[in-house]
N, C-alpha and C positions, 0 to 999 in steps of 0.2 A: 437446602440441605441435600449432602449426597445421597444419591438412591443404592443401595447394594445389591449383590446379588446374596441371597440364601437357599442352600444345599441339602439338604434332606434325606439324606440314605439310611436304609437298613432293613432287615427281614420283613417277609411281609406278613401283614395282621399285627404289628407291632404299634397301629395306630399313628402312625407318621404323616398319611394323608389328613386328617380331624387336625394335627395339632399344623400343618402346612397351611390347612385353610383356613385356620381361626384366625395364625398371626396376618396373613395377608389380608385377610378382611380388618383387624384392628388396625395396620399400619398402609391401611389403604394401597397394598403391593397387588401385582398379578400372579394369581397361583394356577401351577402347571401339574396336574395330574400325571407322571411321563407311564406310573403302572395302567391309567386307563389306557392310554394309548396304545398299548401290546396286549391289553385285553382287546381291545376293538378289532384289532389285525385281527385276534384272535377269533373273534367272532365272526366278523368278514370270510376268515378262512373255513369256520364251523358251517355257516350258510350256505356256503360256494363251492360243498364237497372237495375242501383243499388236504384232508383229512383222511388219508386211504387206510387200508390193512398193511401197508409198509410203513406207513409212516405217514410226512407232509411231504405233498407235490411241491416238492421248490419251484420247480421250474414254473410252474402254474402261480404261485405266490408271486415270484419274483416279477409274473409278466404282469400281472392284476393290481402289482404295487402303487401303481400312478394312481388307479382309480380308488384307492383306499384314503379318502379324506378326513380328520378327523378336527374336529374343533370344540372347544369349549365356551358354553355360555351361560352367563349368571343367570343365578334362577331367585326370583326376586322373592317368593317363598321362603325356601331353604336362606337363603343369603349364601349362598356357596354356587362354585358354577358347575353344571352339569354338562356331561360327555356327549357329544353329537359325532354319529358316523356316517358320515354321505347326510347329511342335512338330519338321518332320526335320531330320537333323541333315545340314548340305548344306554343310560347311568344305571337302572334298573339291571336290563339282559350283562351286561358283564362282569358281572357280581354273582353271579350265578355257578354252581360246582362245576355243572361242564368246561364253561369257561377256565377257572380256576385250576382244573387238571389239567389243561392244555395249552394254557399261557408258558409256561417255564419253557417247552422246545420252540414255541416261534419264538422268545425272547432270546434264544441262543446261536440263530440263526444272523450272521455275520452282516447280510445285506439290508434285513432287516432295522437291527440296529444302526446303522448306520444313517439307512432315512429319517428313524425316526429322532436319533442325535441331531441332526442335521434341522430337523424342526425345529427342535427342542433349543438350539441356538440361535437361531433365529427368534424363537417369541423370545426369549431373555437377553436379546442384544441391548446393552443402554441400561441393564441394572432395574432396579424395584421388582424383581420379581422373586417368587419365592417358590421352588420346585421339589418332586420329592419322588426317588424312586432309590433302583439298585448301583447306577454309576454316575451320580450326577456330580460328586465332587471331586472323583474319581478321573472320569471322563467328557461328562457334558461340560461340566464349570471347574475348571480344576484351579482356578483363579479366585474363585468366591470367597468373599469377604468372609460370610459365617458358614461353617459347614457344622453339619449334628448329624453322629449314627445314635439310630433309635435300635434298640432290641429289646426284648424280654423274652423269659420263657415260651418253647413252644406250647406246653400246656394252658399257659395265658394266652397266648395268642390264640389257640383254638378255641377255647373257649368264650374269647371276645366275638372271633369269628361267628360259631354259632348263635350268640347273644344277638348279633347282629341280621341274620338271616332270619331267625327266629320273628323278631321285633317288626319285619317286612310283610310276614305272613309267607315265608318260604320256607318250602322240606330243607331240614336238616338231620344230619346225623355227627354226631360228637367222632368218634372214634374215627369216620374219614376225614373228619377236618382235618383233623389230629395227624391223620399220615400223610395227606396232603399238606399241609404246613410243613411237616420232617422232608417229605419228597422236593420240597420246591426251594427250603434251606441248599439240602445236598447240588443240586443242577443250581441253583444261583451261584452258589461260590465256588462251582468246578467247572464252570463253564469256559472254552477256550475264547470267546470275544468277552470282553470289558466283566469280569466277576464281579459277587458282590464283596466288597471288601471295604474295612474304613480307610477311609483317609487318613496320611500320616499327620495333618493337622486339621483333624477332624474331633471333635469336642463327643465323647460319649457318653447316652444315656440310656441307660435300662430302667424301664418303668416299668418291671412286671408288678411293685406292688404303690402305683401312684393313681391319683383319680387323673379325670382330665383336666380339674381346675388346677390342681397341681403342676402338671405337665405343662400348660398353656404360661403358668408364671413362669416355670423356670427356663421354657422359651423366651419370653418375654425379655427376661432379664438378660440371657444371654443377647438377643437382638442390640440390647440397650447399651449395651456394657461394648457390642463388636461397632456402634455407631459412634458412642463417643471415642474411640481408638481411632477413627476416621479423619 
């Protein structure tokens, strides 16, 4: 049977990744985290004082880009695969607010995106895999068999957000999720390389008021339904 490729876009904290890695683990696909990987630069850049009082050292980014490795590996635990940067294992550290407030300008950073495009078409050459960020149907795969923007309210999504941190045992604060989620809407979809935006056939779904068992079927079924059209 044909292997497809599946596209995954939309705001973030809208739970996109959970329902990317659930179906790839059901339909034994490769799942590509592409928002970890602009957290990791990101981190990479947070560690390596890339991070000034003007801003980000491009030039300093841009030269240290080579040595920025990222890769993902199943974690037999979890059943899902976990983010490694330069060999650590850093699923934990980019998840974290610092990171979170700082992700949105390396992600808008033209050079950037490009390397990490550039990976990102490479692990998905040959179909079965199932990937999920702000341009993947847009720009990474604009050819993908099934594309899905996810959204929901930003007050749901902060609130999953915190749900989430909380659940780890990490400081949270409601109210800055909450502007961070509103701040990273505005820069994802006005950003001048690759916005965030749906696809013109792109299947939407707002799940502010669905569980995830919910979500996971009506993934499912959409998988099903773009397999037998094959």
């Amino acid at each position: 049977m044909k292997k497809i490729t599946i596209a995954i876009d939309g705001h973030s904290s809208c739970g996109k990744s959970t329902m990317a890695k659930d179906l790839a683990r059901e339909v034994g696909y490769v799942y590509v985290d592409t928002g970890a990987m602009y957290r990791s630069v990101t981190l990479y850049a947070l560690r390596n004082g890339l991070f000034t009082a003007d801003g980000i050292d491009e030039a300093g980014l841009r030269q240290q880009l080579p040595d920025i490795h990222i890769s993902f590996q199943f974690n037999a635990k979890t059943g899902r695969p976990d983010t490694y940067l330069n060999g650590e294992l850093v699923e934990q550290d980019i998840r974290t607010m610092e990171v979170s407030s700082h992700v949105s300008p390396i992600a808008t950073l033209g050079f950037v995106r490009e390397a990490m495009v550039a990976q990102q078409q490479e692990m998905g050459r040959g179909g079965g895999v199932v990937m999920d960020g702000r341009d993947i149907g847009t720009v990474v795969f604009p050819h993908a068999e099934l594309k899905i923007f996810v959204t929901a309210s930003a007050e749901v999504r902060a609130q999953r957000r915190y749900d989430e941190l909380k659940g780890k045992g990490m400081e949270a604060d409601y109210d800055e999720i909450l502007k961070n989620v509103q701040e990273r809407d505005y820069i994802d979809s006005h950003r001048e390389v690759s916005p965030l935006r749906k696809a013109d056939d792109a299947i939407e779904l707002d799940n502010s008021h669905l569980t995830i068992a919910e979500q996971k079927q009506w993934l499912m079924d959409r998988f099903n339904e773009t397999l037998a059209r094959q």
